[in-house]
NUPA-778367 format. One record per residue (C-alpha): residue number from 1; z, x, y. Coordinates in steps of 0.2 Angstrom, whole numbers, plus 5000, padded with zeros to 4 digits. Layout:
NUM  Z  X  Y $
...
//
This chain:
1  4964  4775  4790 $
2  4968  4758  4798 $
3  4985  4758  4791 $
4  4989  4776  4799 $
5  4981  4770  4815 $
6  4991  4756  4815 $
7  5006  4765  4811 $
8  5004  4779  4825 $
9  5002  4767  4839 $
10  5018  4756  4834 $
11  5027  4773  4835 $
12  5018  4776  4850 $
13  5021  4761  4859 $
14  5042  4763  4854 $
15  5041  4781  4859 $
16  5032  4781  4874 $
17  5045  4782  4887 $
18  5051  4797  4875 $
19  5037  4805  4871 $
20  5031  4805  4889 $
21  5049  4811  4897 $
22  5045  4824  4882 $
23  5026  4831  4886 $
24  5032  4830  4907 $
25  5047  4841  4903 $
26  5037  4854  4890 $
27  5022  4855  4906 $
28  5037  4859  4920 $
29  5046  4873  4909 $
30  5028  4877  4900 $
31  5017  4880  4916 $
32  4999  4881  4914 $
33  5000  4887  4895 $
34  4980  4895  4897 $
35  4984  4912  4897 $
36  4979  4923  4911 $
37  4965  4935  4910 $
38  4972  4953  4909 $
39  4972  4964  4924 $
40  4962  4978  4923 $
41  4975  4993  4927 $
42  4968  5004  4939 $
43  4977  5018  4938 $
44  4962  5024  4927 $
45  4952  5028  4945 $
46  4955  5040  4959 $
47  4973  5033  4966 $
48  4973  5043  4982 $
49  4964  5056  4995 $
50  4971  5069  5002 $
51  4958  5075  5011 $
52  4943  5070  5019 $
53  4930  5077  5031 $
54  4911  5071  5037 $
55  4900  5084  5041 $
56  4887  5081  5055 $
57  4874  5068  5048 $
58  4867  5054  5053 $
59  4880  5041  5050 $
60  4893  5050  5061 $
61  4896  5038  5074 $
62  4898  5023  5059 $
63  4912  5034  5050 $
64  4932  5032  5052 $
65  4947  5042  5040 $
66  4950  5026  5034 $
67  4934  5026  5026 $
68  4944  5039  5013 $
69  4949  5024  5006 $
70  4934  5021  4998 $
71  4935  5032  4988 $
72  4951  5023  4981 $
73  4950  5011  4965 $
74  4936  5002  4958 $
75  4919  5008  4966 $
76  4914  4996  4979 $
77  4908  5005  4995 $
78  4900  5021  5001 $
79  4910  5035  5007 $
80  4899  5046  5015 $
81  4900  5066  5017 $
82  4887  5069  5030 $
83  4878  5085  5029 $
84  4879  5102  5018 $
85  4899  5105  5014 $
86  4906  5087  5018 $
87  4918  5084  5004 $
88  4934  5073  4998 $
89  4947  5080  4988 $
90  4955  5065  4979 $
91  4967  5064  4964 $
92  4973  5053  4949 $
93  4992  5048  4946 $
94  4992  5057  4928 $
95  4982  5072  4919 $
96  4963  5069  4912 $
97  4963  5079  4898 $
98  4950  5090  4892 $
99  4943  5083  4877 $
100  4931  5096  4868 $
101  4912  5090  4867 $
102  4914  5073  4877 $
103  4913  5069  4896 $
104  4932  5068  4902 $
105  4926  5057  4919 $
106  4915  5050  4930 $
107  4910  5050  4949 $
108  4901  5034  4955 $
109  4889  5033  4967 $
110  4876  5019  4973 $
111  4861  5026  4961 $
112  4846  5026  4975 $
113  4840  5042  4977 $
114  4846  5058  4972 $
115  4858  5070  4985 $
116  4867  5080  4973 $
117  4885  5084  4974 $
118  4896  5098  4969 $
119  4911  5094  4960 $
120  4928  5105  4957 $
121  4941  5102  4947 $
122  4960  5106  4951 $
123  4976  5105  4938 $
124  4993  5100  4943 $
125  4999  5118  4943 $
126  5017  5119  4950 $
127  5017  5101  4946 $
128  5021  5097  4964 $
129  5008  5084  4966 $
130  4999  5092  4979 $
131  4980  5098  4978 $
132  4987  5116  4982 $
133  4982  5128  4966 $
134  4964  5132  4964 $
135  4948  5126  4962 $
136  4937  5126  4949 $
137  4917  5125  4951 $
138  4907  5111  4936 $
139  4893  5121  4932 $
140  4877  5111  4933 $
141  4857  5114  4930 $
142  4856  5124  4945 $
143  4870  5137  4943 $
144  4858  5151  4937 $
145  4844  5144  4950 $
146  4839  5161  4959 $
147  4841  5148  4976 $
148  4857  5142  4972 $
149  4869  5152  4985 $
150  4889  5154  4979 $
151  4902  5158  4994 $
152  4889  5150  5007 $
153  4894  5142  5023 $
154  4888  5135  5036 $
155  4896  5135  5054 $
156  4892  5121  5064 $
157  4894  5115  5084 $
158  4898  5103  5096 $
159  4886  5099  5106 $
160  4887  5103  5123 $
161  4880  5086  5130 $
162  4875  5071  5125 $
163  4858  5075  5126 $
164  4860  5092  5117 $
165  4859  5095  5097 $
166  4871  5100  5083 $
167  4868  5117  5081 $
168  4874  5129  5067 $
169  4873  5145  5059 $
170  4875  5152  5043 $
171  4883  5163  5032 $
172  4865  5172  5028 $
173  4863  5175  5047 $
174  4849  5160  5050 $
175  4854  5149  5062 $
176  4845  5134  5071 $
177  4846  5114  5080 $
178  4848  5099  5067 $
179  4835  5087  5073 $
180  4835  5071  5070 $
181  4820  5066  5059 $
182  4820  5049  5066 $
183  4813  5056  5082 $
184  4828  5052  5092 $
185  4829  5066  5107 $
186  4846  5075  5101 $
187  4859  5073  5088 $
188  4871  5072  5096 $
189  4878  5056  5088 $
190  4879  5067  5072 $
191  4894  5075  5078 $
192  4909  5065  5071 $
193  4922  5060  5082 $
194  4936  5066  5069 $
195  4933  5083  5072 $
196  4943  5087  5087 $
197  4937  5106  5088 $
198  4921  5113  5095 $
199  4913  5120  5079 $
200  4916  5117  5060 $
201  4916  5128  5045 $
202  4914  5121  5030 $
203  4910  5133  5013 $
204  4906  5129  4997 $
205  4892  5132  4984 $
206  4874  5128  4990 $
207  4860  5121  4977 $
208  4842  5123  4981 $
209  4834  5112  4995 $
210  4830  5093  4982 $
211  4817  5088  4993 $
212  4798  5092  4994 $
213  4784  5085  5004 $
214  4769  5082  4991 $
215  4759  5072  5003 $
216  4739  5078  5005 $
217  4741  5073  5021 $
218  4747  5087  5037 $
219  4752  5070  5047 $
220  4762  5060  5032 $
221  4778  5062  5023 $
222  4780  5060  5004 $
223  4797  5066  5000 $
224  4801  5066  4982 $
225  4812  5077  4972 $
226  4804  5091  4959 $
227  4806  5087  4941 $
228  4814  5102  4936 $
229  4828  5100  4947 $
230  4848  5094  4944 $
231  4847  5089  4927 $
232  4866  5089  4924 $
233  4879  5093  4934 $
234  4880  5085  4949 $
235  4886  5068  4958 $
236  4875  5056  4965 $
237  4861  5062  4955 $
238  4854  5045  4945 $
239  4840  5059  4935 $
240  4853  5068  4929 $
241  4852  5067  4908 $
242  4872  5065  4913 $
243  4869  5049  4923 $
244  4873  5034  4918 $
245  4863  5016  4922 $
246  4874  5004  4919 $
247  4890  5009  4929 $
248  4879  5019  4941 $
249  4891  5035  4939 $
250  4886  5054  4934 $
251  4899  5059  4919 $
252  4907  5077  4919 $
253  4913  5090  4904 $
254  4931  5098  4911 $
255  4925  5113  4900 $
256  4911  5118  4912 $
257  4924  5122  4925 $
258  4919  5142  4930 $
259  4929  5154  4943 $
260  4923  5159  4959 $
261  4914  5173  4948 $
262  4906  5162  4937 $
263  4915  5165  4923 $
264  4920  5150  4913 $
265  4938  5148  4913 $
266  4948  5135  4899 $
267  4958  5121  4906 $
268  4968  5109  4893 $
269  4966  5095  4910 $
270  4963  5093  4927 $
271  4972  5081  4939 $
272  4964  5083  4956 $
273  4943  5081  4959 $
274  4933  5088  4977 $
275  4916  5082  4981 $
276  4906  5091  4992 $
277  4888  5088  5000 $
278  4879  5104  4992 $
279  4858  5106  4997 $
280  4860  5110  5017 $
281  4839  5101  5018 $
282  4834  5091  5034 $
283  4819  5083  5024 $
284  4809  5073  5039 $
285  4812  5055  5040 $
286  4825  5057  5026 $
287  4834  5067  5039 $
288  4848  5079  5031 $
289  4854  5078  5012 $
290  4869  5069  5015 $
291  4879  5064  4998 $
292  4889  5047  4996 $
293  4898  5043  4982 $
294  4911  5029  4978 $
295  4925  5031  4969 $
296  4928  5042  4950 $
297  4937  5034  4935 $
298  4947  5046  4920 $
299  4936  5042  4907 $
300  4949  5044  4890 $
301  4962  5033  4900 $
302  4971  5021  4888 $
303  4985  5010  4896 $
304  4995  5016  4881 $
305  5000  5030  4888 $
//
């Protein structure tokens, strides 16, 4: 071992100017030779929004139509929909395909406390682009509920001053003040400043109210959520037997896609997803049922393709 100690450094030593000039050039054309962690491709998330709209909540005066961009890429932030029939419509730049008896994708959300959400599905049907063919319902738990209400909507209006309150009316004929369960004298501020006109209708399919006050006592609150409720189905639903802990999403089967009758309907893949606010529930303190979701992500994606 001495020997071939001794015979490295000779060469070592005759070399060095060499072996040095040698090493500097292999580093400068080289680089850093530790390779680079791959880049997670993102085009396996919700690439863009086309459409975005708050409904009166109590985060209005907070929300901008940048915040659509939320919704955009790796969840991260909220992006709140306000009241009954807020929604996003967001799509992916290729197909999720429908792959029989497994979820096809997810919608995330921040996991707290249960505002469920309706989601619809859309195909690329004239291949345009464009979310401009039809909608598809996701059945959930609550589709055969006796309180779930399809073609609902709810008319809501500007208030007249800034001491006045959001009022609305429905599609049943019931119509009333939102009131702020904070005790704040009006709502006001619920009204978002993006919505230029002086009322807003928004429709869509309407779940039973998620919210109960169990408390014994006539002055107290104890909001909690019934047990029977949104099983599966829905986004921003952390009980749903479809939610998942880990990523904090709530996972969805394109073969539950139903028509505007209810009747299932078979779709090979889906390109475009809406999210809409669905329980229309002022639940005291809570105030409204507002949903907020961050972002969805195609859940068979491979960057193979």
């Amino acid at each position: 071992m001495k020997k071939y100690n001794s015979e490295v450094n000779v060469l070592y030593k005759w070399c060095k100017p060499a072996f040095l000039t040698i090493s500097f050039l292999f580093l400068f054309a080289c680089g850093n030779t530790t390779p680079e962690p791959e880049e997670e491709d993102l085009s396996m998330y919700v690439t863009q929004v086309y459409e975005y709209v708050y409904a009166p909540g109590q985060h209005a005066k907070d929300r901008k139509k940048e915040d659509a961009q939320n919704f955009v890429g790796k969840p991260d932030t909220d992006l709140y929909l306000g009241g009954f029939g807020g929604y996003v419509v967001a799509g992916f730049d290729h197909d999720i395909m429908n792959v029989e008896g497994e979820y096809d994708f997810e919608v995330f959300s921040a996991g707290i406390t249960p505002e469920p959400a309706v989601v619809y599905v859309m195909s690329d049907e004239n291949g345009d682009g464009e979310p401009n063919g039809t909608w598809y319902e996701l059945k959930g738990s609550e589709f055969d509920n006796k309180s779930t209400i399809r073609d609902y909507y709810v008319v809501y209006f500007k208030p007249e001053s800034d001491n006045a309150n959001v009022r609305w009316k429905d599609s049943m004929g019931a119509e009333g003040d939102l009131i702020s369960g904070h005790g704040a004298k009006s709502t006001a501020a619920w009204w978002w400043s993006e919505t230029k006109e002086d009322s807003i209708k928004l429709s869509g399919v309407r779940l039973p109210d998620a919210y109960v006050n169990n408390s014994p006592d006539p002055q107290a609150e104890n909001w909690v959520v019934p047990a029977h409720l949104f099983k599966w189905g829905y986004a921003e639903n952390n009980r749903g037997e479809d939610y998942d802990k880990g990523v904090k999403s709530n996972r969805f089967d394109i073969s539950n896609a139903i028509d505007e009758k209810g009747n299932s309907v078979k779709l090979e893949h889906i390109r475009f997803i809406k999210v809409q606010t669905a329980v229309f529930q002022q639940a005291g303190w809570l105030n409204e049922v507002s949903s907020e979701v961050r972002g969805a992500r195609d859940l068979h994606y491979s960057q193979d393709e």
